[in-house]
C-alpha positions in Angstrom: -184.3 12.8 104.3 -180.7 12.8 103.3 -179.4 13.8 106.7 -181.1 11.8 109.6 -179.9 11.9 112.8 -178.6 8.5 112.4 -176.4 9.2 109.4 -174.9 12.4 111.3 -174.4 10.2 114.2 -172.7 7.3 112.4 -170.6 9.2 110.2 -169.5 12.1 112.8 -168.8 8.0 114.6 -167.0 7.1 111.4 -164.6 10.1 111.5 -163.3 9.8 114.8 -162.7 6.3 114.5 -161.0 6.3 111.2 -158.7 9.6 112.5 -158.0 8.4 115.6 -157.8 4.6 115.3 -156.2 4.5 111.8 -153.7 6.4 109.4 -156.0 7.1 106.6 -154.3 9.5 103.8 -156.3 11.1 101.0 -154.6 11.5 97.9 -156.5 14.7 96.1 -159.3 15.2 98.5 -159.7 18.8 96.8 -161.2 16.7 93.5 -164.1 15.5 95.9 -167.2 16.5 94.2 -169.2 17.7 97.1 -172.1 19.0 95.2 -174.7 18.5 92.7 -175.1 15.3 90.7 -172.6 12.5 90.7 -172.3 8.8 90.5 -169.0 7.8 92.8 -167.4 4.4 91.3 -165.0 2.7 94.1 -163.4 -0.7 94.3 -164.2 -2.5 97.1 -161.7 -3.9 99.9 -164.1 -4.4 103.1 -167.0 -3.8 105.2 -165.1 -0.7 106.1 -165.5 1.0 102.8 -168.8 2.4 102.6 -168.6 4.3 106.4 -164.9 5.4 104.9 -165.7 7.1 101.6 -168.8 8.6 104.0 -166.8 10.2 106.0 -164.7 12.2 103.4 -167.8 14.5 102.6 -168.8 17.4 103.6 -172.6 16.8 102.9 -174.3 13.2 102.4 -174.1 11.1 100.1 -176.2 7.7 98.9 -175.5 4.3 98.2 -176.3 1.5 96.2 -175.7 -2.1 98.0 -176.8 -5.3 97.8 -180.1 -6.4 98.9 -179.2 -9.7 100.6 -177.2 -7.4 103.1 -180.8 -6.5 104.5 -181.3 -10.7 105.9 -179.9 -8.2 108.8 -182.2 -7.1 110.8 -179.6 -4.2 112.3 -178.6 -3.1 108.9 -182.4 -3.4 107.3 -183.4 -0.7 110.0 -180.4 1.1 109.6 -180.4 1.4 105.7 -182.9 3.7 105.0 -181.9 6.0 107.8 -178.3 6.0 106.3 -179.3 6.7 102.5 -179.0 3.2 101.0 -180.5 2.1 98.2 -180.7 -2.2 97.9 -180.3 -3.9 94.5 -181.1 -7.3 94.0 -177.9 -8.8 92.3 -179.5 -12.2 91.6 -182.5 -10.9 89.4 -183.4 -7.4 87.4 -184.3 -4.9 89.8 -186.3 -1.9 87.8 -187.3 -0.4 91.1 -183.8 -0.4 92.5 -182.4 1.1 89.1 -185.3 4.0 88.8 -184.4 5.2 92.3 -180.9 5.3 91.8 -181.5 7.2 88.4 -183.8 9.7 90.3 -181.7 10.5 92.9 -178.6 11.1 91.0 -180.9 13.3 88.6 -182.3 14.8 91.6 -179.0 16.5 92.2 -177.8 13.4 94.7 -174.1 11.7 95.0 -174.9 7.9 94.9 -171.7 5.4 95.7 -171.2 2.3 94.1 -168.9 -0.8 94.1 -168.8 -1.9 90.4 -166.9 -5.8 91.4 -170.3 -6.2 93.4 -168.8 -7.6 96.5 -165.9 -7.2 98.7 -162.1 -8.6 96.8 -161.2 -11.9 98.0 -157.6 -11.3 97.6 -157.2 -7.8 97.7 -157.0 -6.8 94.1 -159.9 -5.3 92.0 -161.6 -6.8 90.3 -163.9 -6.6 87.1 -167.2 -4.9 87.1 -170.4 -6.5 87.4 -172.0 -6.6 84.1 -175.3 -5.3 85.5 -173.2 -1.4 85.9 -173.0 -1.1 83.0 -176.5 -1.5 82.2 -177.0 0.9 85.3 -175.0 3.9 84.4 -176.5 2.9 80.7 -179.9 4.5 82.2 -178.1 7.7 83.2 -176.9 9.0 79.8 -173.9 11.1 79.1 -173.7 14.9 81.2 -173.8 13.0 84.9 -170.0 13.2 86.4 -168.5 9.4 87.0 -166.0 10.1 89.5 -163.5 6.9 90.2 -162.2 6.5 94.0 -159.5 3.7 95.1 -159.0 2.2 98.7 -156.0 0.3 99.6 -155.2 -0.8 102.3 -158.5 -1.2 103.9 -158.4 -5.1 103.2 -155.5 -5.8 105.2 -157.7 -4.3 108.3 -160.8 -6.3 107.9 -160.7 -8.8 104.9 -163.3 -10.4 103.7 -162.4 -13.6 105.1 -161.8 -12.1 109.0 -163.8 -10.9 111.3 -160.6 -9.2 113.1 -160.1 -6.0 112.8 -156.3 -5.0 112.2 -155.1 -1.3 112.7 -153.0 -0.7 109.4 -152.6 2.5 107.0 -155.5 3.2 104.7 -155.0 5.4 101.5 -157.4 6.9 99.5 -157.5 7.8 96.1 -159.8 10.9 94.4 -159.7 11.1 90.7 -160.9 13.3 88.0 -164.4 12.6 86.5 -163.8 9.9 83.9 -164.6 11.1 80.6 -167.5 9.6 79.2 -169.6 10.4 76.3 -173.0 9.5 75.1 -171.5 6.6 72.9 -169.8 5.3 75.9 -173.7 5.4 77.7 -175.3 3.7 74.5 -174.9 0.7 75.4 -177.1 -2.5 73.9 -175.9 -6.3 74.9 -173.8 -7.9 77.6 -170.7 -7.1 75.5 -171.4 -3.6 75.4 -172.0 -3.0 79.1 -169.2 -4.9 80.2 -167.0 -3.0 77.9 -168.6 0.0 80.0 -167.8 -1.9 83.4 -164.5 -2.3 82.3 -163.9 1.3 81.7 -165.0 2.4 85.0 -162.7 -0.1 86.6 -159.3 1.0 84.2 -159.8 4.4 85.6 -159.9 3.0 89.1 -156.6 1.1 88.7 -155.0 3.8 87.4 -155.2 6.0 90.6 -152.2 6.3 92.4 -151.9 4.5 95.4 -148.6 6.4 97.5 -148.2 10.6 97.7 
């Protein structure tokens, strides 16, 4: 189901936390693509990402996240209640890879952080070579769309478990343009050049109004 009960309760939860408790701005939120197929690449700043981008949608979206997340027992109950989909980062993962494909294909929005893993610093950084290989699967004809958080680390950074109450911006951009060349991709070389791709059109969204 892609709209449990528990992921109306935790993003309607997401919402009024993130408009009441912080000063989140949305720079293009009319570029959302809030239906049919679409795979939404975002760079990753902290745990509050994922519940963040979530609660910018009008209808539900997916995720892709790592699998080792699920040595939770909260969040390994929660995750398929919340339309996740786990990846094992340390191995090939065909299952993992022909869901993902099927539900973007299936007319789904699926969310992904290409750098893997939340910044250590607060700057993005390069794609996992394994995306490339991913979106490799998907072909050309399936929008990319590129979002950018800032601000989001200085609340909860990866190396803090406090959470701070500072301004959050984020970014929507256009779909990147992609072509089937771009897709056919063959060799780590190839599919980081794809990663990298991804992550120049992340950069380049604009940060202040």
């Amino acid at each position: 189901m892609d709209c449990s009960i528990v992921y109306i309760f935790t993003r309607s939860l997401a919402r009024g936390v993130f408009r009441g408790a912080f000063d989140v701005t949305v720079i293009n939120r009319e570029k959302l693509i809030e239906d049919g197929p679409a795979v939404l690449v975002c760079n990753h700043q902290s745990f509050l990402d994922p519940p963040l981008i979530a609660a910018l949608y009008s209808n539900p979206i997916h995720f892709l996240a790592r699998k080792s997340l699920t040595k939770s027992a909260c969040l390994r109950w929660a995750f398929p209640h919340i339309n996740v989909i786990t990846v094992d980062q340390a191995r090939p993962d065909p299952t993992a890879i022909i869901r993902f494909i099927r539900e973007v294909r299936q007319g789904k929005r699926v969310l992904i952080f290409p750098e893997g893993s939340r910044t250590p610093d607060g700057e993005i950084k390069d794609a996992m070579p394994g995306i490339g290989l991913i979106l490799s699967r998907l072909g050309a004809g399936i929008p990319v769309q590129p979002l950018r958080i800032e601000g989001a680390y200085d609340c909860l950074p990866i190396h803090s478990n406090k959470l701070r109450l500072r301004p959050i911006t984020v970014s929507v951009g256009d779909p990147i343009p992609l072509t089937e060349q771009d897709f056919n991709v063959h060799g780590r070389e190839a599919q980081r050049a794809l990663g990298a791709k991804i992550m120049d059109a992340i950069r380049a969204l604009p940060t202040t109004v």
